[in-house]
TIMARBA-262444 format. One record per residue (C-alpha): residue in three letters; x, y, z. Coordinates in nm, 2 decimals. Example, Ala and Ser with C-alpha at 12.3 -4.5 7.8 and 13.67 -1.06 7.14 Angstrom:
rec res: ALA	u: 1.23	v: -0.45	w: 0.78
rec res: SER	u: 1.37	v: -0.11	w: 0.71
***
This chain:
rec res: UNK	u: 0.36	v: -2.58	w: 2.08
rec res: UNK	u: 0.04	v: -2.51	w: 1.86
rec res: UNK	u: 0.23	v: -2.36	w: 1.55
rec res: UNK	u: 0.54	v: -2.25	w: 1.45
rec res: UNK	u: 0.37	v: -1.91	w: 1.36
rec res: UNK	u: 0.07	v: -1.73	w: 1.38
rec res: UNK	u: 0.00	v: -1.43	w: 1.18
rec res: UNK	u: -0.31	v: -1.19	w: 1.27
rec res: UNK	u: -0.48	v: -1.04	w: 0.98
rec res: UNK	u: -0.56	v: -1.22	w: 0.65
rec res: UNK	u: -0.52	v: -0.88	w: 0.45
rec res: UNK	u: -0.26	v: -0.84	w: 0.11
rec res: UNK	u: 0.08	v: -0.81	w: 0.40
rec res: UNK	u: -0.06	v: -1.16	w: 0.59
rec res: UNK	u: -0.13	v: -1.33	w: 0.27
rec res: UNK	u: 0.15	v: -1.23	w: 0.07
rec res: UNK	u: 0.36	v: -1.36	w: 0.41
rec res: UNK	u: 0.19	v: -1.68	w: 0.42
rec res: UNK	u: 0.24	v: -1.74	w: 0.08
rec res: UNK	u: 0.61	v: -1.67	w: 0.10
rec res: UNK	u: 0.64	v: -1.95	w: 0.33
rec res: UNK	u: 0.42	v: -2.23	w: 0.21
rec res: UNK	u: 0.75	v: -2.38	w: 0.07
rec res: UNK	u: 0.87	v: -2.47	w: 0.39
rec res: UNK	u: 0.75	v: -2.74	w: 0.67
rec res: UNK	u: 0.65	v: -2.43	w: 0.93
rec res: UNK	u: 0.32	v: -2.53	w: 1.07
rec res: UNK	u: 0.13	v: -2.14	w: 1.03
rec res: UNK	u: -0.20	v: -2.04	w: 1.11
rec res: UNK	u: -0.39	v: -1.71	w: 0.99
rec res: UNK	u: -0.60	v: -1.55	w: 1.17
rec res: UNK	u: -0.87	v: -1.34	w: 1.05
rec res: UNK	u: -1.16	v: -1.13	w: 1.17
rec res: UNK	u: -1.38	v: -1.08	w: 0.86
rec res: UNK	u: -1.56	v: -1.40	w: 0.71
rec res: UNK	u: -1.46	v: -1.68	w: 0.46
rec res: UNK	u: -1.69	v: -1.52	w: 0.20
rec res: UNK	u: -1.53	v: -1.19	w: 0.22
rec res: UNK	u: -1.16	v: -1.31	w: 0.16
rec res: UNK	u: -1.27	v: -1.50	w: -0.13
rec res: UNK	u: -1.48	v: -1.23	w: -0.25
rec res: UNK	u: -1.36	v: -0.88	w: -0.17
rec res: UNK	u: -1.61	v: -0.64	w: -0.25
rec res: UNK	u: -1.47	v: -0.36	w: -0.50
rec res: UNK	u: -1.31	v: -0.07	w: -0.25
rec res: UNK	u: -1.31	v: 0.20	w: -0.51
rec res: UNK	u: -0.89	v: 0.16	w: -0.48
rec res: UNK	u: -0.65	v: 0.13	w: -0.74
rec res: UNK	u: -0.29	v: 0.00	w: -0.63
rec res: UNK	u: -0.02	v: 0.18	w: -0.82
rec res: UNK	u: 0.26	v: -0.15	w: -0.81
rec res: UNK	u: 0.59	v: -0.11	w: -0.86
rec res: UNK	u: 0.83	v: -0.30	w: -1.05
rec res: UNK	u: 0.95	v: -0.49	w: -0.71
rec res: UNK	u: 0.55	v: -0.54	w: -0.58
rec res: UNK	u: 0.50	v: -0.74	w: -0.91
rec res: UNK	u: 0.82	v: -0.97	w: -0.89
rec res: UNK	u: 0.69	v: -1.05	w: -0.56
rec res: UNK	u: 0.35	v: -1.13	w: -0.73
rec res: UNK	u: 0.51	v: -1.33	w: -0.95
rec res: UNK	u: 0.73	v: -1.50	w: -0.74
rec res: UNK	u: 0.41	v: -1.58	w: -0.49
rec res: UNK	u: 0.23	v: -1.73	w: -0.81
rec res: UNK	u: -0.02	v: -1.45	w: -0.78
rec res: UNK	u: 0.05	v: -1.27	w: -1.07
rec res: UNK	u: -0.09	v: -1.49	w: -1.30
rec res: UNK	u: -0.40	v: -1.52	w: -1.16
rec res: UNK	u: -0.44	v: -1.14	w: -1.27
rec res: UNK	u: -0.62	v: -1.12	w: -1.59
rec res: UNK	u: -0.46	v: -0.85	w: -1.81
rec res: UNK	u: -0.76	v: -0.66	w: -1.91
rec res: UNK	u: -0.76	v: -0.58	w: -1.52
rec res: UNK	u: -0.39	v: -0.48	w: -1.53
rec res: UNK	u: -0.29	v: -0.08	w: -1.68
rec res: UNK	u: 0.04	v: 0.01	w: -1.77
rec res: UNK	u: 0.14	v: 0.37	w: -1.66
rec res: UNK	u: 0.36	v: 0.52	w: -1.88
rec res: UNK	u: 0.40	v: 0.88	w: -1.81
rec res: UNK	u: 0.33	v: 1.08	w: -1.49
rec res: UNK	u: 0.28	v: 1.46	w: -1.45
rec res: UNK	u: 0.32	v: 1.68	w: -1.17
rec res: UNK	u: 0.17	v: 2.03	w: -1.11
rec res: UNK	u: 0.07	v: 2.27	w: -0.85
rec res: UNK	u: -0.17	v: 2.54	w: -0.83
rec res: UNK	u: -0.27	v: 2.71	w: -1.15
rec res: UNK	u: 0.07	v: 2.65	w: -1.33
rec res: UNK	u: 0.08	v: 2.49	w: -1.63
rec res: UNK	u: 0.43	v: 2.36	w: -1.57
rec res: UNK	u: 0.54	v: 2.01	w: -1.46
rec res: UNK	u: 0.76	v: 1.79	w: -1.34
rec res: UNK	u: 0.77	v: 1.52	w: -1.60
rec res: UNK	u: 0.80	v: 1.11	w: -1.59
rec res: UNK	u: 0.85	v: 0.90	w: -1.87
rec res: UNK	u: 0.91	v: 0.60	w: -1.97
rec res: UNK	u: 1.12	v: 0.65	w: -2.23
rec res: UNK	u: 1.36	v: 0.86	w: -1.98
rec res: UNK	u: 1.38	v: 0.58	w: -1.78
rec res: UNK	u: 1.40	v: 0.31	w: -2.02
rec res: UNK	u: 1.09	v: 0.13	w: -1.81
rec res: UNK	u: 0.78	v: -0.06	w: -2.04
rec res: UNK	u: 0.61	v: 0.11	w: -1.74
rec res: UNK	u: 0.65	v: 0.34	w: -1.44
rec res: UNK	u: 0.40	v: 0.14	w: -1.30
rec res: UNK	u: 0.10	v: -0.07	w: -1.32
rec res: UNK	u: -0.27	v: 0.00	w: -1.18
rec res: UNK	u: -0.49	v: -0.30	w: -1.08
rec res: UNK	u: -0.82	v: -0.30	w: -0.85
rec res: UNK	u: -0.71	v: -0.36	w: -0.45
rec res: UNK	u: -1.00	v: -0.61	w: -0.48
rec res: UNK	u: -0.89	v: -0.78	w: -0.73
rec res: UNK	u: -0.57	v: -0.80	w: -0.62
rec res: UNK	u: -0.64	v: -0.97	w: -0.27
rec res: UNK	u: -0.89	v: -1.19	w: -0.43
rec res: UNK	u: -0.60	v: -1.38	w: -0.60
rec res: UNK	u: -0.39	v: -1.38	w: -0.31
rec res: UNK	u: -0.65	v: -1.53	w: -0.12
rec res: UNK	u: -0.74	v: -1.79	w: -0.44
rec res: UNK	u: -0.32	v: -1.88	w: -0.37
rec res: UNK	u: -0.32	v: -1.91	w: -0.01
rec res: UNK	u: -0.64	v: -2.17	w: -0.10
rec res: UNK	u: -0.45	v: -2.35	w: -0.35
rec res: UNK	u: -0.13	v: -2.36	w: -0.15
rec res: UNK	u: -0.35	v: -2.49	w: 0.20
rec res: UNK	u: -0.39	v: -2.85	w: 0.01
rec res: UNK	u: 0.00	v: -2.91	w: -0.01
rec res: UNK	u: 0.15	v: -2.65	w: 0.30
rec res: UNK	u: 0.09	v: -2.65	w: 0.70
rec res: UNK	u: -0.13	v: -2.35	w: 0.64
rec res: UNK	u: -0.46	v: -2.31	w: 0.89
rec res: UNK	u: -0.72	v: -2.07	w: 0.87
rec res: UNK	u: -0.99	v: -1.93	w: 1.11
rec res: UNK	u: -1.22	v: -1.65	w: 1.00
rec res: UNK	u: -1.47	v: -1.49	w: 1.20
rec res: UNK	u: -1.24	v: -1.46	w: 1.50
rec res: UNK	u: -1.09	v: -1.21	w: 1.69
rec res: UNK	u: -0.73	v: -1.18	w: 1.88
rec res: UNK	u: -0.86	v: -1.06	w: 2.23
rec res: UNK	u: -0.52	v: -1.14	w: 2.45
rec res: UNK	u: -0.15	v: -1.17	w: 2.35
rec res: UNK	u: 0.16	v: -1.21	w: 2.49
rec res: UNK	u: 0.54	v: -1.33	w: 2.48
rec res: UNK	u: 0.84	v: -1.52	w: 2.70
rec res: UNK	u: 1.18	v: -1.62	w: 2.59
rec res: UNK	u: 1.01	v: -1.95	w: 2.47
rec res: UNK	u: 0.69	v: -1.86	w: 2.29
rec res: UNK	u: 0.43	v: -1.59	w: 2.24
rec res: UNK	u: 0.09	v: -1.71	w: 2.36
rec res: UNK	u: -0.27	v: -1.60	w: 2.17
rec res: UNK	u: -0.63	v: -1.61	w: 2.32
rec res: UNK	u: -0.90	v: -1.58	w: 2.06
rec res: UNK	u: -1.26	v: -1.46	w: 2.14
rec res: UNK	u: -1.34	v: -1.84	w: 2.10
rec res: UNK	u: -1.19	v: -1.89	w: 2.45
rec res: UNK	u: -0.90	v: -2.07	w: 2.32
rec res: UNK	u: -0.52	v: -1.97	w: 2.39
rec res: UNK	u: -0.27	v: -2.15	w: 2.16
rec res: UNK	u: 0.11	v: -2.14	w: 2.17
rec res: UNK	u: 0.36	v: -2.03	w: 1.90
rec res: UNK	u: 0.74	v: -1.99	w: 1.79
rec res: UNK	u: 0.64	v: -1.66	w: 1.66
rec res: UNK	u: 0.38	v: -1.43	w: 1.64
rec res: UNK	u: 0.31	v: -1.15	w: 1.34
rec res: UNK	u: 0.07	v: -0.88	w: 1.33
rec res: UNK	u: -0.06	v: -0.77	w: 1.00
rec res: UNK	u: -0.42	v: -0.65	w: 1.15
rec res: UNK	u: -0.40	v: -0.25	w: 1.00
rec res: UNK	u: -0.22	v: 0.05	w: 1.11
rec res: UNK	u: -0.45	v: 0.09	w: 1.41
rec res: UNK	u: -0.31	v: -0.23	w: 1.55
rec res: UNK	u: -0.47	v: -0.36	w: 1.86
rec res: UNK	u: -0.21	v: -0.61	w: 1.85
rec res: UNK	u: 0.09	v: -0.38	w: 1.83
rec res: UNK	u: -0.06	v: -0.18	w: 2.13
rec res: UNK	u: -0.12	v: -0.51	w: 2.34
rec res: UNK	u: 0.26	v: -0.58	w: 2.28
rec res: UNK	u: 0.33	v: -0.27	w: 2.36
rec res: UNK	u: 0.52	v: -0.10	w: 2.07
rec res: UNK	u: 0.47	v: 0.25	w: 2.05
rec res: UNK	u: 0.39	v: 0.44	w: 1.71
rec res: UNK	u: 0.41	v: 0.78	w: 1.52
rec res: UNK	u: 0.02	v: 0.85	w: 1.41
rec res: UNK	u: -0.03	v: 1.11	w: 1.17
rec res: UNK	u: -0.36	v: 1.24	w: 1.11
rec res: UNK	u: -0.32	v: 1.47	w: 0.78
rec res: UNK	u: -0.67	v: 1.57	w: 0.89
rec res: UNK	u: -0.76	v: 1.52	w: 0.52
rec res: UNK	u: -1.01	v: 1.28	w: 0.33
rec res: UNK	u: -0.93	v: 1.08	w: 0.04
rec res: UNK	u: -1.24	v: 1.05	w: -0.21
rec res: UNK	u: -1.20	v: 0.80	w: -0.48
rec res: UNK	u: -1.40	v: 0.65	w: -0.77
rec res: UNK	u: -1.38	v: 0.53	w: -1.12
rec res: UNK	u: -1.50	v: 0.78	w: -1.42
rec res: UNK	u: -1.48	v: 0.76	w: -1.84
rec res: UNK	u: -1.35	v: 1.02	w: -2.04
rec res: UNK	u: -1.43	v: 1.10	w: -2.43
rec res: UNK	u: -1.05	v: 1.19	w: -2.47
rec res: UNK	u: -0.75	v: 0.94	w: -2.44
rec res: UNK	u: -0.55	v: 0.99	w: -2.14
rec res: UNK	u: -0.26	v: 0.82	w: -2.28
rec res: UNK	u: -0.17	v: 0.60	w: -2.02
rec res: UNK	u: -0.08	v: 0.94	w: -1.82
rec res: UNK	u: -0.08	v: 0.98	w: -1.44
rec res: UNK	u: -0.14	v: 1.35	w: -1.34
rec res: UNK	u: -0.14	v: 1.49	w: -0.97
rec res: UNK	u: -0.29	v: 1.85	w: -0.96
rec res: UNK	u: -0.22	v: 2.01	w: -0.66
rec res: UNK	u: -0.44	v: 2.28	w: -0.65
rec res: UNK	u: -0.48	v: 2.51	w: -0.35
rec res: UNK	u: -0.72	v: 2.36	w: -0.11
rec res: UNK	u: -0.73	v: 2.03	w: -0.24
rec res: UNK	u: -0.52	v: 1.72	w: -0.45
rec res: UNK	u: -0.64	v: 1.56	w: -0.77
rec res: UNK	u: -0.51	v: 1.26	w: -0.92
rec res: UNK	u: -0.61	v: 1.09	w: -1.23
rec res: UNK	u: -0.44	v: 0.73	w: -1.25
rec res: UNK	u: -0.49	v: 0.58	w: -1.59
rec res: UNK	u: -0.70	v: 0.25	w: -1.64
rec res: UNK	u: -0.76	v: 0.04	w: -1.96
rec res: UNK	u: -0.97	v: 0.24	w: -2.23
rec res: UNK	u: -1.07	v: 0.55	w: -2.18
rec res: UNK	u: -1.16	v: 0.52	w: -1.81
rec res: UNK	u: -0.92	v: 0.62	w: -1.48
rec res: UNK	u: -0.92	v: 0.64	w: -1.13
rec res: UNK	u: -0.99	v: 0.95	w: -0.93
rec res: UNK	u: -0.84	v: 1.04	w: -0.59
rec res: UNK	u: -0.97	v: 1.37	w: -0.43
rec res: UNK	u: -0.79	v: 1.46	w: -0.16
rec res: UNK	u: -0.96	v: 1.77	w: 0.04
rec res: UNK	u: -1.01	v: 1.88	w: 0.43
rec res: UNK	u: -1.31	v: 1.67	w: 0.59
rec res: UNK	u: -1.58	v: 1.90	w: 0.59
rec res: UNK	u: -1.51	v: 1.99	w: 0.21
rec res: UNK	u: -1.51	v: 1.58	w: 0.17
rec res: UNK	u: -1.89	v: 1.60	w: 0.29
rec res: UNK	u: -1.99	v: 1.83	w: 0.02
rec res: UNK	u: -1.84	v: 1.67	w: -0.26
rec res: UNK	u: -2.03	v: 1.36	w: -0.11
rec res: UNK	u: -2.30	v: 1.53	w: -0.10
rec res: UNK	u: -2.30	v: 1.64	w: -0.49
rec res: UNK	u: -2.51	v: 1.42	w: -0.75
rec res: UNK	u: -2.30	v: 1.22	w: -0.99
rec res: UNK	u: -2.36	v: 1.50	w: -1.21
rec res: UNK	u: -2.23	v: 1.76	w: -1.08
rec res: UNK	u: -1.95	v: 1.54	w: -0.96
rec res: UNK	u: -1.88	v: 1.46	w: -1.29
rec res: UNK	u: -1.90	v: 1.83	w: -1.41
rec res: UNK	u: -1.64	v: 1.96	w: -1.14
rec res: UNK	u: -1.40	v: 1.74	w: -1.25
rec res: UNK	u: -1.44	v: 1.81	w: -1.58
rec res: UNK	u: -1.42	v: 2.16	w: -1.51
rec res: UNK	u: -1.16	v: 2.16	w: -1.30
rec res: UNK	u: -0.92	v: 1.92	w: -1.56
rec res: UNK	u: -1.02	v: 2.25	w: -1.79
rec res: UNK	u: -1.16	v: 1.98	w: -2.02
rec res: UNK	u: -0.84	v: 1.79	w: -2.09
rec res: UNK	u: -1.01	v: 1.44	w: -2.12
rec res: UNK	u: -1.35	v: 1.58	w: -2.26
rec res: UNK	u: -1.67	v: 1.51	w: -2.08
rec res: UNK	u: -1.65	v: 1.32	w: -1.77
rec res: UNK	u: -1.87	v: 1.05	w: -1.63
rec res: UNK	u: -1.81	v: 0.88	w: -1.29
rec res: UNK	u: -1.92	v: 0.51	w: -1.31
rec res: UNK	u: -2.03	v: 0.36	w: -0.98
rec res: UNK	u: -1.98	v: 0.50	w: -0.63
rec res: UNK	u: -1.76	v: 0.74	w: -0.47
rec res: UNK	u: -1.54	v: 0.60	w: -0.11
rec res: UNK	u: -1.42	v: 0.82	w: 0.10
rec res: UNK	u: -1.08	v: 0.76	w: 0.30
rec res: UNK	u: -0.96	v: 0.95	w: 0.61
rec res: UNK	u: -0.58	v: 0.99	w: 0.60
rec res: UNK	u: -0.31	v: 0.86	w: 0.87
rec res: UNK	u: -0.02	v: 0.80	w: 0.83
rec res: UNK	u: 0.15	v: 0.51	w: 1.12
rec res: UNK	u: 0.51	v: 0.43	w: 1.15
rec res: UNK	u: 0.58	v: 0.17	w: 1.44
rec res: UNK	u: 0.93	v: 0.30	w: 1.63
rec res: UNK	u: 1.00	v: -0.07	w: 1.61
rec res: UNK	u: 0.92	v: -0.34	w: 1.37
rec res: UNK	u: 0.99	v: -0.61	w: 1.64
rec res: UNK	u: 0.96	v: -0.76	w: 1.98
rec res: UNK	u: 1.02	v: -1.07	w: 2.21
rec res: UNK	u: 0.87	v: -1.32	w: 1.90
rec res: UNK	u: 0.70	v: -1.07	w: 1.76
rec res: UNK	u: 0.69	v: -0.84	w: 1.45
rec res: UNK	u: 0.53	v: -0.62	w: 1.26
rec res: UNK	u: 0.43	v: -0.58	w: 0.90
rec res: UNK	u: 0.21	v: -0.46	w: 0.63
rec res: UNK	u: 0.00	v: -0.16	w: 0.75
rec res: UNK	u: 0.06	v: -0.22	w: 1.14
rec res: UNK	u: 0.45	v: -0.15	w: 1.06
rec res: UNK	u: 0.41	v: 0.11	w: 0.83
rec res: UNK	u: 0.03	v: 0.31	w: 0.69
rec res: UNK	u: 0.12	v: 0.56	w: 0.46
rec res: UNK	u: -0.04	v: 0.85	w: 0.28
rec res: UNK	u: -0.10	v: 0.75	w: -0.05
rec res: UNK	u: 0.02	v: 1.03	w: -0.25
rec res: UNK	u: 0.39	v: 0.85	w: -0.33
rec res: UNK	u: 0.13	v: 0.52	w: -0.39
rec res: UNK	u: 0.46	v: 0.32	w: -0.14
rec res: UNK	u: 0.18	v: 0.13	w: 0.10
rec res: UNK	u: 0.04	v: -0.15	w: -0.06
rec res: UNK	u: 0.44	v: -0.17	w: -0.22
rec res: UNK	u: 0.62	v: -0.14	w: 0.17
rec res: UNK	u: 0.34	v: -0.40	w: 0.28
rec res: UNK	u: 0.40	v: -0.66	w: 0.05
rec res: UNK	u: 0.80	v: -0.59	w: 0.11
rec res: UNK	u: 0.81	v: -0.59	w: 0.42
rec res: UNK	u: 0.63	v: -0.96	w: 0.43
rec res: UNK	u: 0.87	v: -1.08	w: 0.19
rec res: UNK	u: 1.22	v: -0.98	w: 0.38
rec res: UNK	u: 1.06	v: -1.15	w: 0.69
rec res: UNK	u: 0.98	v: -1.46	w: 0.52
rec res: UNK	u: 1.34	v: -1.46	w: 0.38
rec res: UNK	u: 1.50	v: -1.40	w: 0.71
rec res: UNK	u: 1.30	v: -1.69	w: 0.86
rec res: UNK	u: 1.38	v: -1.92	w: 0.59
rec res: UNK	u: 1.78	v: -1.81	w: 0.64
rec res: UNK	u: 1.73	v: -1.92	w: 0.97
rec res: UNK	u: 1.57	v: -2.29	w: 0.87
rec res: UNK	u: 1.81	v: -2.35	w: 0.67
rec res: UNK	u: 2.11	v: -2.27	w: 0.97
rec res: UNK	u: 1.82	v: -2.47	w: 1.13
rec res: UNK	u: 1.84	v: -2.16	w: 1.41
rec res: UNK	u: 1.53	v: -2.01	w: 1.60
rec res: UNK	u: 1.29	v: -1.86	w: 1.36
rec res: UNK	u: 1.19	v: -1.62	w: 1.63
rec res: UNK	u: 1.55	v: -1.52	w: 1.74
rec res: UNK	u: 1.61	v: -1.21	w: 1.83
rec res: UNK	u: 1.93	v: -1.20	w: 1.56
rec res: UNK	u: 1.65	v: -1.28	w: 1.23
rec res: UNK	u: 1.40	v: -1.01	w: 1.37
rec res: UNK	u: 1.67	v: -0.78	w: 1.40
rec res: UNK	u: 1.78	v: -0.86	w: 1.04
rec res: UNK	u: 1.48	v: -0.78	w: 0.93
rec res: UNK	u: 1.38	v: -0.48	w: 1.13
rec res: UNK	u: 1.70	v: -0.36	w: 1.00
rec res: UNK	u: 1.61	v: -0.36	w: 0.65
rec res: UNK	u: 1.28	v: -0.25	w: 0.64
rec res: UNK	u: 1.36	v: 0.02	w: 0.92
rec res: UNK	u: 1.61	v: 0.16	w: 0.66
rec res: UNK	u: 1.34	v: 0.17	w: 0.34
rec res: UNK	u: 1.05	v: 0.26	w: 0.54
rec res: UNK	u: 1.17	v: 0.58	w: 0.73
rec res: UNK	u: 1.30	v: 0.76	w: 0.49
rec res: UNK	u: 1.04	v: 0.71	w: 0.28
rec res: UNK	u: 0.75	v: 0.77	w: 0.54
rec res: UNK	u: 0.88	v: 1.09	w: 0.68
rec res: UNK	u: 0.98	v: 1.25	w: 0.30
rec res: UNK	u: 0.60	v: 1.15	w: 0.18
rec res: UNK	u: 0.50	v: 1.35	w: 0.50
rec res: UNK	u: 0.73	v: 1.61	w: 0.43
rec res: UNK	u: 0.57	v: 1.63	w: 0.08
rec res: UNK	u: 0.22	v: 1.65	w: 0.18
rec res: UNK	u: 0.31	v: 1.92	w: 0.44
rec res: UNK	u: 0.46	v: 2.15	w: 0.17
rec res: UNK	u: 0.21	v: 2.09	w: -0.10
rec res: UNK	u: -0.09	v: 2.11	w: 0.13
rec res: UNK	u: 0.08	v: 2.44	w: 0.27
rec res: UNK	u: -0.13	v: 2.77	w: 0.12
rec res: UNK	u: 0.10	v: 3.06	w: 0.20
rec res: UNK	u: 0.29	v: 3.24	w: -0.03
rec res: UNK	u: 0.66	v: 3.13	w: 0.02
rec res: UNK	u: 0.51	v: 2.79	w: 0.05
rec res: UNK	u: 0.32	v: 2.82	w: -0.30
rec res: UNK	u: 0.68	v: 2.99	w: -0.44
rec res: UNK	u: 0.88	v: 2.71	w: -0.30
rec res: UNK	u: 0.64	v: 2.42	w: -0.44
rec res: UNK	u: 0.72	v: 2.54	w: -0.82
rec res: UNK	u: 1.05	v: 2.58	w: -0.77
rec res: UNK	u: 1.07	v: 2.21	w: -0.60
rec res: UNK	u: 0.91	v: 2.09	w: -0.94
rec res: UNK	u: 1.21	v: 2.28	w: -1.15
rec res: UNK	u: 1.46	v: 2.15	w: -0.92
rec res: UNK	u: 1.39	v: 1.79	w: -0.94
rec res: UNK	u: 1.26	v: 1.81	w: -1.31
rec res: UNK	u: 1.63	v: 1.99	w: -1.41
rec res: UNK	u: 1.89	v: 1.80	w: -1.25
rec res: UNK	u: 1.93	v: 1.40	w: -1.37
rec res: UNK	u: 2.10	v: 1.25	w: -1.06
rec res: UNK	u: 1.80	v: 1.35	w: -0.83
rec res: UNK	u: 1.51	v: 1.28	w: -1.14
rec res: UNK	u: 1.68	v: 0.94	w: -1.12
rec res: UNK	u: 1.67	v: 0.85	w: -0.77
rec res: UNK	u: 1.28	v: 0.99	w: -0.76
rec res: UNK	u: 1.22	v: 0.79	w: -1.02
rec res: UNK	u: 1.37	v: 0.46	w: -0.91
rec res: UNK	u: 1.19	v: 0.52	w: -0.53
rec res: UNK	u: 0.91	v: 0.55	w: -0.75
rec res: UNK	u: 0.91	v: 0.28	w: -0.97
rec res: UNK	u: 1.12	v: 0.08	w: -0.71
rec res: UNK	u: 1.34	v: -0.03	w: -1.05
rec res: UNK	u: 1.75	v: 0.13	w: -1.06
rec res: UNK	u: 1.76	v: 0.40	w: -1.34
rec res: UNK	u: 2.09	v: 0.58	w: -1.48
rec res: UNK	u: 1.98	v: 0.89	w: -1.68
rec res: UNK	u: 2.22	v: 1.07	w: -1.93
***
């Protein structure tokens, strides 16, 4: 036997897993298609993760945290929700919920830059192998191992095998898991911009008719902008000079934050959402993004990604210390269980959301305000929004 495991895709989910078991004597290999210089120096995405309380235990536990310099880390502290032209929303605060935070905003760059630096710093001391510039062009599995072949030629052996290459997995298709692939037909736009007016570390989501605006708050007077319109409107705002850009935000924020400014380059995202109908196989499972891609308007991928890599790792290291099979079908089970039972619920809600908020008739607009009274005037269901949210237990008066 090569390795004990092989995971496919070095991204945050195949890091974070890595990391998770550098403690043990598992022989693991990563394998990645990008290059060496690109792990160690992600270039900027235009994303800002949204973690929750759980995503930066995890961090911390995985001794990435700390790598994180604070000036790159901002605390969000209130969150408003509104739809159309209203002027009402559904409020979030801290002080409801008795957080420091709702949650904290730091560069997806930045963020898998330092896992990477880890997984460096923890290859000198752990069984950890990497190989970049490679691709997985064959796999398969048998009661006693699952076999790889890379486009090098070479075929190596292994206890178990992990996909963690994206949410258009080649890898879960080859192993033939089937998947729900939802293509909101939408495009996410996002980019940085600075403001003359504080936004006191305030999240709002607009969503006006024919298109979603976010602003996430970053350190000083600067935030995050997520755009979320059909494809063809995507083009023109493209299209637009920074400018203008600038301008129709401004405009269309009715001035709250004074006169806008974008500051680099605007990415555009297309939006599907993946759930796999299993997590697992023969030796085989699924996480990050190839388990679960979400639409990003609950901010749950990056969060379910690094989760889901962190109640495998804890099933397998259950099953070293009963010294069982790593690859048993009893610990993927285990931990198709519990991610099966966060993930779904939350995957098809978020969809459900986006269907009704994206939805332009009439009942549809009536029913979006009153779905903001409901859940911003009775406490049990505030609380469990907010602790799916923040992914922290909250009791409110």
């Amino acid at each position: 036997m090569n390795y004990d495991i092989i995971i496919i895709g070095a991204g945050p989910a195949g890091l974070g897993f890595a990391l998770a078991l550098a403690d043990t004597d598992l022989n693991i290999l990563l394998v990645e298609k990008s290059s060496l210089a690109s792990l160690r120096e992600p270039a900027p995405d235009g994303r800002e993760i949204a973690l929750t309380h759980l995503s930066v235990e995890l961090l911390k536990e995985l001794r990435v945290w700390r790598h994180i310099p604070n000036e790159n880390i901002a605390f969000i502290k209130h969150a408003r929700v509104l739809n159309g032209e209203s002027t009402y929303s559904l409020n979030f605060d801290t002080h409801q919920a008795s957080l420091k935070a709702l949650g904290f905003l730091v560069p997806n760059y930045l963020i898998r830059e330092m896992l990477f630096e880890e997984v460096e710093e923890a290859r000198q001391q752990a069984n950890l192998t990497l190989m970049t510039d490679v691709t997985v062009t064959d796999v398969a599995t048998n009661d006693q191992y699952a076999s790889v072949t890379l486009s090098s030629g070479e075929q190596l052996e292994t206890s178990l095998l992990v996909a963690a290459d994206s949410r258009f997995s080649e890898t879960r298709r080859k192993i033939g898991i089937p998947a729900d692939i939802h293509d909101f037909s939408r495009t996410a736009i996002v980019c940085r911009v600075k403001h003359e007016q504080s936004h006191n570390d305030t999240a709002l989501e607009y969503f006006h008719y024919g298109r979603t605006l976010a602003i996430l708050p970053m350190n000083g007077n600067q935030s995050s902008i997520v755009i979320t319109v059909s494809a063809d409107t995507a083009q023109q705002i493209m299209n637009m000079t920074d400018d203008q850009f600038s301008a129709d935000i401004q405009r269309r924020l009715k001035n709250k934050l004074g006169r806008m400014e974008i500051i680099g380059q605007r990415y555009p995202y297309a939006l599907v959402g993946v759930h796999a109908k299993n997590f697992v196989a023969q030796r085989f499972a699924l996480i990050g993004d190839a388990a679960v891609g979400m639409h990003p308007v609950t901010a749950h991928g990056f969060n379910l990604g690094l989760r889901g890599a962190h109640s495998l790792a804890k099933e397998i290291k259950k099953a070293l210390s009963a010294n069982s099979d790593i690859a048993s079908s009893t610990v993927l089970e285990k931990y198709q269980t519990q991610h099966m039972r966060v993930t779904k619920p939350l995957y098809l809600g978020t969809n459900g959301i986006v269907s009704l908020f994206t939805n332009e008739t009439l009942p549809a607009r009536m029913l979006r305000n009153l779905a903001l009274r409901v859940a911003n005037n009775i406490p049990p269901l505030k609380s469990m929004i907010t602790s799916k949210l923040t992914e922290k237990t909250q009791h409110f008066p």
